[in-house]
N, C-alpha and C positions, 0 to 999 in steps of 0.2 A: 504494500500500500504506500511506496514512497510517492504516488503522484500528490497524496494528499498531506503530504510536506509542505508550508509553507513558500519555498525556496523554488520548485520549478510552477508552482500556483503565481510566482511574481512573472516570471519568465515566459509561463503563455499569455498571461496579461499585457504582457510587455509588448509579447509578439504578436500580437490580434488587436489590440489596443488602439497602440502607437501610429499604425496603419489608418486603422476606423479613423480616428482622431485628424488625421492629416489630409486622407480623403474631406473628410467633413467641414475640413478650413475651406479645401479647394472648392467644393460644391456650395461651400455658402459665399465665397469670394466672385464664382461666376456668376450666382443667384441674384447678391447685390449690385454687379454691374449690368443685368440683365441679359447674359450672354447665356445661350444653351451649350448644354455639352453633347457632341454628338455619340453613340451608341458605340460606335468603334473607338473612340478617346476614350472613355470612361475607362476600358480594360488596362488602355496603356497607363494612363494616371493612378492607376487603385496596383498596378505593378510597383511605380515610380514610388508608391508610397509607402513601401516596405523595406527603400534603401538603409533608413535608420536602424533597423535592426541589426543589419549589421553590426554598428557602431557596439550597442547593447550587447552581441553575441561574442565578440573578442574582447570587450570590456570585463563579462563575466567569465571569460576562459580566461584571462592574462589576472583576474583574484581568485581563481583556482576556485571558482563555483562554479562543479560541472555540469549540479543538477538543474540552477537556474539558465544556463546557456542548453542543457537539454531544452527546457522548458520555448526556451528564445524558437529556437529550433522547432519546435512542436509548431508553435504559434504561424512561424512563417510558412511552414508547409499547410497549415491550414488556412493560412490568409490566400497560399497560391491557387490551391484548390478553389477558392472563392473566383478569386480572378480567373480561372479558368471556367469555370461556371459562369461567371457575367460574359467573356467571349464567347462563350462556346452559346450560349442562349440569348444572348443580348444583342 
């Protein structure tokens, strides 16, 4: 039962999160200048928006926290799956 460790619960948070959140600036950033996003954008920017993780996934592997950079890890493969899903039906 280590998923339910506090330590990789930050790290999918992290990795799902971070994303959502970024996406979320850019979709209310277009919303307020009244510009649409077109269907085929949308995939590449919710991609673009998962660059940070990175940041967070060697961050937490260079303090030797393997279970939260698992977690990081977890999150972005399920953030791509997302993005693969908004392409693939969008």
């Amino acid at each position: 039962m280590g998923f339910l460790k506090p330590s990789p619960r930050w790290g999918v948070l992290i990795g799902i999160g971070l994303p959502a959140f970024l996406l979320g600036i850019v979709l209310f950033v277009f919303d307020s200048q009244g510009k649409e996003i077109q269907r085929t954008a949308l995939a590449g920017i919710a991609a673009l928006s998962a660059i940070p993780n990175l940041f967070f996934f060697f961050w937490a592997l260079r303090k030797n926290q393997d279970t939260m950079a698992y977690g990081i890890l977890l999150g972005s493969i399920l953030w791509a799956l997302f993005t693969f899903g908004v392409k693939l039906f969008g």
